[in-house]
Backbone as CSV, one residue per row, in Angstrom:
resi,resn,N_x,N_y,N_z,CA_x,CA_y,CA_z,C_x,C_y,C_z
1,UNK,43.874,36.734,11.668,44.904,36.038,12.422,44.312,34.835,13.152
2,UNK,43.234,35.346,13.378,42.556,33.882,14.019,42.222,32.618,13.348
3,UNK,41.559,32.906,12.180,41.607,31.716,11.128,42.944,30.827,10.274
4,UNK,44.077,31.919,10.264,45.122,31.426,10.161,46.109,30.590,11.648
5,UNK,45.526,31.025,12.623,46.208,30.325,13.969,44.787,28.571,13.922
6,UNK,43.786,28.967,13.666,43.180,27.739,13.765,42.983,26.501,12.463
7,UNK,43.562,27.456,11.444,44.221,26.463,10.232,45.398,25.560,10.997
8,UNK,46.203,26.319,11.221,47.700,25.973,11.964,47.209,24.466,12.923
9,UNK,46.302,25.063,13.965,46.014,24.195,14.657,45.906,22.826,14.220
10,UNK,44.703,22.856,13.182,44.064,21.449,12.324,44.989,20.657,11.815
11,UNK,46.278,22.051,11.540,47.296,21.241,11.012,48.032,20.151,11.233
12,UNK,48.235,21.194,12.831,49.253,20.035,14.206,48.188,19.032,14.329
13,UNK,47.030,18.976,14.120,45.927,17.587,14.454,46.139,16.372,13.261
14,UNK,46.279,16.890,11.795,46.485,16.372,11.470,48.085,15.570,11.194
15,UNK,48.843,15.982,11.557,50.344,15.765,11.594,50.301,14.808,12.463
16,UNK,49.404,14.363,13.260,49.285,14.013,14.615,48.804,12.534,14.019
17,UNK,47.664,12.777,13.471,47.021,11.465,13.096,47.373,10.903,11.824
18,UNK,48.737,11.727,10.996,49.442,10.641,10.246,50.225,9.645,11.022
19,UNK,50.750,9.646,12.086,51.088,9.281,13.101,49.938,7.385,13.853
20,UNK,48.904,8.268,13.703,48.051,7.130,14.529,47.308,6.102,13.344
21,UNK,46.205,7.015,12.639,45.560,6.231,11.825,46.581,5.484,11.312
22,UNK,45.799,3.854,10.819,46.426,2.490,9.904,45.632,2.496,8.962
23,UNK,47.110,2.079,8.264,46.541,1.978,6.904,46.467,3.235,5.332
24,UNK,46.166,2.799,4.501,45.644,3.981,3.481,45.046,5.171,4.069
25,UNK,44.248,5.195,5.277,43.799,6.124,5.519,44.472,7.305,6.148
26,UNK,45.512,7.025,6.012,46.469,7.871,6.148,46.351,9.163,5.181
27,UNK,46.093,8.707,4.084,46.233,9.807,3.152,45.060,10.949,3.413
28,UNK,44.479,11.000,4.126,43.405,11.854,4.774,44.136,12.852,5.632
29,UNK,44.726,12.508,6.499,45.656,13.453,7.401,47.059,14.204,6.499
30,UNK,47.079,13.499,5.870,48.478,13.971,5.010,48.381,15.000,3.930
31,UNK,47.071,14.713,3.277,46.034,15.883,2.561,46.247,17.260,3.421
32,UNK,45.561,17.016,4.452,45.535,18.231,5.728,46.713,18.831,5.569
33,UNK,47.681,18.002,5.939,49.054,18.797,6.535,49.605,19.481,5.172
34,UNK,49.521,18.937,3.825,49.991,19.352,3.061,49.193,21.095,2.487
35,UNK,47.962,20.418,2.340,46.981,21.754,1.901,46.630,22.672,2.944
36,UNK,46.864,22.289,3.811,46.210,23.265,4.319,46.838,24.662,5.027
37,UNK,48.245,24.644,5.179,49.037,25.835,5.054,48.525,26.939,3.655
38,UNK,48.480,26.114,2.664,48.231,27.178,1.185,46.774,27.964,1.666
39,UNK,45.559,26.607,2.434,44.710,27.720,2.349,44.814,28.854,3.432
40,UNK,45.053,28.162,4.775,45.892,29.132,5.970,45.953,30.610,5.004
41,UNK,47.158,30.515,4.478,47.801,32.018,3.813,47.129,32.756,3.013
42,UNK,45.931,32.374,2.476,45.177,32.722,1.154,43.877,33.446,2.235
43,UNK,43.497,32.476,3.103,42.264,33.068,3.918,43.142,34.569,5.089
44,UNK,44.221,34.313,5.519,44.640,35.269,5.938,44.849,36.711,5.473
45,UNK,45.473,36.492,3.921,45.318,37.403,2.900,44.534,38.093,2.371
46,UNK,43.115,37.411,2.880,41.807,38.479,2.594,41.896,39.771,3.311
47,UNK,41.680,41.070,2.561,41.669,41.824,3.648,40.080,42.493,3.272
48,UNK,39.133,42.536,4.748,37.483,42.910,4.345,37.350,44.614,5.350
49,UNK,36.903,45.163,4.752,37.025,46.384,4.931,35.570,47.002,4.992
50,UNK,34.865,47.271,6.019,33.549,47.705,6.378,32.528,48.648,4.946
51,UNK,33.649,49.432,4.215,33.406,50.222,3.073,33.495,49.631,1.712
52,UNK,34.123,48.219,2.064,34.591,47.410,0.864,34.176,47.413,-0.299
53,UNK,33.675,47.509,-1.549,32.891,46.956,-2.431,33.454,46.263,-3.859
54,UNK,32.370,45.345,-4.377,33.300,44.357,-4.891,33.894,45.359,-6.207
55,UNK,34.903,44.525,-6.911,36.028,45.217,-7.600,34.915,45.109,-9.310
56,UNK,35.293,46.675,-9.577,33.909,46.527,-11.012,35.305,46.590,-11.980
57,UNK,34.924,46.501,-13.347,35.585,46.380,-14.272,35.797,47.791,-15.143
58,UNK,37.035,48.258,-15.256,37.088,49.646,-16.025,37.126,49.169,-17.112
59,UNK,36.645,49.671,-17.994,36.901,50.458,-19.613,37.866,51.813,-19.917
60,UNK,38.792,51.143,-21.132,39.429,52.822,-21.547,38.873,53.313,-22.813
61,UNK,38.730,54.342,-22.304,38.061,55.610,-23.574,39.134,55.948,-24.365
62,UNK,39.014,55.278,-25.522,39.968,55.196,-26.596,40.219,56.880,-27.634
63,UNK,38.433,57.468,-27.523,38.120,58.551,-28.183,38.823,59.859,-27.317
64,UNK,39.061,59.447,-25.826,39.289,61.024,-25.578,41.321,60.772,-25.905
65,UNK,42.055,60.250,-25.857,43.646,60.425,-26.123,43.419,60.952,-27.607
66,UNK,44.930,61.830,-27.468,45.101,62.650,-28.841,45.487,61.923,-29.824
67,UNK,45.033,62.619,-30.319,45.660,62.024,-31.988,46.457,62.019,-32.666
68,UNK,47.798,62.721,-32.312,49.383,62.764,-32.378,49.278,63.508,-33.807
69,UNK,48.096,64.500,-34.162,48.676,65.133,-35.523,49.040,66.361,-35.365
């Protein structure tokens, strides 16, 4: 929640300085405001869990299902 409230923040900063900066360089702040909600929600969405471990890949055992005869 905290990284998503200080995304937010950068946000209102940049919303701010489409506002001030002249010129092309505008498109720097406008970048911000646009992207940076998506990453906001994506970094919030992590969930890290003290026991966590990373996600391994299953295999299905084709030999043990029956054989329908």
């Amino acid at each position: 929640m905290v990284s998503y409230s200080i995304s937010m923040l950068l946000r209102l900063v940049c919303l701010y300085l489409c506002f001030v900066v002249p010129g092309w360089w505008v498109i720097i702040p406008v970048a911000g405001v646009i992207i940076l909600p998506a990453i906001a929600v994506m970094f919030a969405n992590v969930v890290r869990s003290p026991g966590a471990q990373k996600a391994t890949s299953h295999t299905l055992n084709l030999t043990s299902l029956p054989s329908g005869k």
